[in-house]
C-alpha positions as CSV (number, residue, x, y, z in Angstrom):
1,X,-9.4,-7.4,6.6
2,X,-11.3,-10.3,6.0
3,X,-10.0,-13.0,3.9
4,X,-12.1,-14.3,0.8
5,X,-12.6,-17.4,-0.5
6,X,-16.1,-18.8,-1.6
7,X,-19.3,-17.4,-0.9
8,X,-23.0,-18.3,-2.2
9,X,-25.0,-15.7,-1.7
10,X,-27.9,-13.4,-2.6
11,X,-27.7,-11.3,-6.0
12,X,-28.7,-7.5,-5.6
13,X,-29.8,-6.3,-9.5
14,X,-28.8,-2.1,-9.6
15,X,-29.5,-2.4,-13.5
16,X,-27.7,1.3,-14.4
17,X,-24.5,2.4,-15.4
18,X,-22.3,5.3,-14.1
19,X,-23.8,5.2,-10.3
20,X,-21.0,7.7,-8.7
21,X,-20.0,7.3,-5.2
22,X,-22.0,10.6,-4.1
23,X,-25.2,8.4,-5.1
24,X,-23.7,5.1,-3.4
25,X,-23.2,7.1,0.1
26,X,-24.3,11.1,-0.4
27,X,-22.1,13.4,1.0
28,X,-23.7,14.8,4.3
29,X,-22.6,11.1,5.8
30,X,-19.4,11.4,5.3
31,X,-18.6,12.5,8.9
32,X,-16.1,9.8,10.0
33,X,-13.1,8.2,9.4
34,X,-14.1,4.9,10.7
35,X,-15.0,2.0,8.5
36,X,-18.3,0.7,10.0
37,X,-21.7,2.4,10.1
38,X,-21.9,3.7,7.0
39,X,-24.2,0.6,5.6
40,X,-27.5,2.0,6.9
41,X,-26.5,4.5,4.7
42,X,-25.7,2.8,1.1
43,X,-27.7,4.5,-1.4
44,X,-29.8,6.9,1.0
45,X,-31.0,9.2,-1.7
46,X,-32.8,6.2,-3.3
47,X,-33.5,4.1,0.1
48,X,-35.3,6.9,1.7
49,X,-38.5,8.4,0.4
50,X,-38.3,11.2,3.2
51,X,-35.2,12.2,2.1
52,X,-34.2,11.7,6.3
53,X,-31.4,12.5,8.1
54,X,-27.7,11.8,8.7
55,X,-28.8,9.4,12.0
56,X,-29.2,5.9,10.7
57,X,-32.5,4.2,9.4
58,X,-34.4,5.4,12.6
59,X,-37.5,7.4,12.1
60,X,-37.0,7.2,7.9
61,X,-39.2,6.1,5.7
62,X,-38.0,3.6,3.4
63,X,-39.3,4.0,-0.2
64,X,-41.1,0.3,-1.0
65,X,-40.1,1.0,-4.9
66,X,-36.7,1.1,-4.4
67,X,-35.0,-2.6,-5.2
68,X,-32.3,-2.2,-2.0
69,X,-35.9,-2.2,0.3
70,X,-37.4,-5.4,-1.5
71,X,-37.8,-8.4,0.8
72,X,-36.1,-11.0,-1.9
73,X,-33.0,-9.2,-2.4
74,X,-32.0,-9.0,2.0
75,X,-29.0,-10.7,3.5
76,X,-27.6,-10.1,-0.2
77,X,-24.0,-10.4,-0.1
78,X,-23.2,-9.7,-4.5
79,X,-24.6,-7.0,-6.4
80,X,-24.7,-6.8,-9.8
81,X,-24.6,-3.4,-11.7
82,X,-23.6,-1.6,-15.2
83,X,-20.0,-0.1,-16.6
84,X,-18.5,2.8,-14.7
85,X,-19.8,1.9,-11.5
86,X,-18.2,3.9,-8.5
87,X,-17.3,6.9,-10.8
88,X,-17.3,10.8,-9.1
89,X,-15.5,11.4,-6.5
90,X,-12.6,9.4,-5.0
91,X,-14.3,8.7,-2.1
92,X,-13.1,5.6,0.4
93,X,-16.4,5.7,2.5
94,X,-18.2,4.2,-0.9
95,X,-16.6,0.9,-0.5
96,X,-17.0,1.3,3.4
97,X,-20.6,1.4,2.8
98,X,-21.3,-1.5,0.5
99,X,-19.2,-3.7,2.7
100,X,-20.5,-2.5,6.1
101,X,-24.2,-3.5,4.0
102,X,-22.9,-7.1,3.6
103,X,-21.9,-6.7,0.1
104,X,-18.8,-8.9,-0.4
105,X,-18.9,-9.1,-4.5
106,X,-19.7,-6.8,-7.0
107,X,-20.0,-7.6,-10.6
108,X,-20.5,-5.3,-13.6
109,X,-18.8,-4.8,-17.0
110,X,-16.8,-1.8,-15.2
111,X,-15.3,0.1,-12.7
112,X,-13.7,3.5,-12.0
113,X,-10.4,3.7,-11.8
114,X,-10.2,4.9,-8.0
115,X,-13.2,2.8,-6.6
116,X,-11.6,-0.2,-8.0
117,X,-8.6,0.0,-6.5
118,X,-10.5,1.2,-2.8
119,X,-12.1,-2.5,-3.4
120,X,-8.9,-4.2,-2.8
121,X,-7.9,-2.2,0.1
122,X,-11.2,-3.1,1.9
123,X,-11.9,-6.7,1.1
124,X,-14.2,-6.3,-1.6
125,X,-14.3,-8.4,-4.9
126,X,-14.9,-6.4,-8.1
127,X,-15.5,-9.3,-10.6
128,X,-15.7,-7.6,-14.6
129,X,-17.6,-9.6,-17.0
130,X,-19.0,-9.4,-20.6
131,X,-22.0,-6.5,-21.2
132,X,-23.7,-10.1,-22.8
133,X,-23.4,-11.8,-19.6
134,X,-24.2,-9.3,-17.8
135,X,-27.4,-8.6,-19.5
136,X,-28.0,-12.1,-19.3
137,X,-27.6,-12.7,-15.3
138,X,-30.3,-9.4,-15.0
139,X,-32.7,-11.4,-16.8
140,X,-31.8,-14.8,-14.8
141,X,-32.4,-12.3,-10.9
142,X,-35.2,-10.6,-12.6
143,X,-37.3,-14.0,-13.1
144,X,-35.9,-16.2,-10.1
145,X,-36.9,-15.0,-6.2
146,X,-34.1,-15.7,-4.2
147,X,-31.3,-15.8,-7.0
148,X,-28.0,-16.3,-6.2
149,X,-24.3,-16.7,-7.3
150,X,-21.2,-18.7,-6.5
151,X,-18.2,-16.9,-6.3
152,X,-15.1,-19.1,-6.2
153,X,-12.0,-17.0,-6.0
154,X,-9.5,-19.5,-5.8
155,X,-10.6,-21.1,-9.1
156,X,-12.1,-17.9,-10.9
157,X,-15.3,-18.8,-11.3
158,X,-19.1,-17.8,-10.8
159,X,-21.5,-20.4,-10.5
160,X,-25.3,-19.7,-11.5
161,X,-28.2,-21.9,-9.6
162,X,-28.3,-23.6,-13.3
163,X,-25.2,-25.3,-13.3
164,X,-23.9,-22.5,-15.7
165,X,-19.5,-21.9,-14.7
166,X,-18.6,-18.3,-15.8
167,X,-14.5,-17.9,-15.7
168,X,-13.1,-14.5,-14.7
169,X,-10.0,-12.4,-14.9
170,X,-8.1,-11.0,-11.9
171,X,-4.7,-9.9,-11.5
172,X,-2.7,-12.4,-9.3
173,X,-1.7,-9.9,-6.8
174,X,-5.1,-8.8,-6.4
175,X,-6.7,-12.7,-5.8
176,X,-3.6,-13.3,-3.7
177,X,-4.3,-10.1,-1.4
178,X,-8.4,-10.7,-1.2
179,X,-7.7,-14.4,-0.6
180,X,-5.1,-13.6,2.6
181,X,-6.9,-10.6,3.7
182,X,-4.2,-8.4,3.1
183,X,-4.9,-4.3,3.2
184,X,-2.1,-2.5,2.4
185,X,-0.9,-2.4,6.4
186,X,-1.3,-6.4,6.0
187,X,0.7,-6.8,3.1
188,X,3.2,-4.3,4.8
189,X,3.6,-6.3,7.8
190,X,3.6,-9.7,6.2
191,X,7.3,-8.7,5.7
192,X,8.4,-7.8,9.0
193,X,10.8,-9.9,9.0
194,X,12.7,-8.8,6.5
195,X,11.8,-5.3,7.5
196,X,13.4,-5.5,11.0
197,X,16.5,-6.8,9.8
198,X,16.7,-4.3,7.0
199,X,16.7,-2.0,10.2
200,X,19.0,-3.7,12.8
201,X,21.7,-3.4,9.5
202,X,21.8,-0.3,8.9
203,X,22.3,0.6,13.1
204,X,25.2,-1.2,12.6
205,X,26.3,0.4,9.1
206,X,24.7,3.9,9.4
207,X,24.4,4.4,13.6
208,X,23.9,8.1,13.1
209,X,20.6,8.0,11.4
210,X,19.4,6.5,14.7
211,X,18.5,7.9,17.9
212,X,18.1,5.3,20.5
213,X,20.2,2.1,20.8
214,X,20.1,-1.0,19.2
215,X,16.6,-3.0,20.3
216,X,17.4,-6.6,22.1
């Protein structure tokens, strides 16, 4: 998983609340396990004014009303939604999508329980903030071409192009997994150590529980 530290970049406005994971990647691409190639595929139902099918971009029409297919807002890496966001189902491949998009920060004044904690797993910052400020950094991409954010996540801060230093909250195990790039597998192995000789005592206390010898 990659690890997270600062990034400037590009500010995607989806200005509406309770946008469940069927809308963020619709169900008919769900046909893999594997994290990447799901971007082309972020918000299909609203990308795609032909509707298209399960193969990619190739051959689809891309609707020119929709704000994920406006020329300012490519190469974004942060979007910036409502409360709620990634409610419905539990599904993983949401997260898979936004990230596979480029998206490494999203922002809004909430998030379902189950998408929120997917985030973590995959590298993804999920940054709450006030409804006021929220309302408030619409208005700011809304009028400015090009906007963009700051995101410090070692000093818990977003930085507008104005000079303007917005604190937020995170749990410290949370910014201390994001920050190291530790999935649950990371964090797993980043006690190995202590793992291994949890294992080597108890062939010597409990042999029987073991089947093959003692490892050199």
């Amino acid at each position: 998983m990659q690890p997270f530290n600062t990034i400037n970049g590009v500010v995607l406005p989806v200005d509406r609340a309770n946008v469940d994971t069927d809308a963020i990647i619709p169900k008919q691409y769900l046909t893999s396990v594997h994290r990447s190639g799901f971007g082309s595929h972020l918000f299909a139902d609203w990308r795609y004014a032909d509707g298209g099918e399960a193969g990619g971009e190739q051959g689809r029409r891309l609707d020119p009303d929709c704000v994920l297919n406006q020329a300012r807002y490519r190469e974004a890496q942060i979007l910036l939604t409502r409360a709620n966001f990634g409610c419905g189902s539990s599904r993983e491949h949401a997260v898979w999508a936004l990230v596979d998009f480029g998206i490494r920060v999203v922002i809004g004044s909430g998030f379902a329980d189950i998408f929120f904690a997917n985030t973590l797993n995959n590298g993804l910052l999920a940054i709450i903030l006030d409804e006021a400020i929220i309302d408030r950094l619409f208005d700011e991409v809304e009028r400015t071409a090009g906007y963009r954010l700051t995101v410090d996540l070692e000093a818990r801060t977003i930085a507008t192009p104005t000079g303007e230093v917005v604190r937020f909250e995170i749990e410290e195990h949370r910014r201390h997994r994001l920050l190291h790039g530790l999935d649950n597998i990371g964090l797993t192995l980043a006690h190995a150590v202590t793992i291994h000789q949890y294992e080597q005592a108890g062939r010597t206390t409990t042999p029987w529980l073991f089947d093959s010898p003692v490892p050199s």
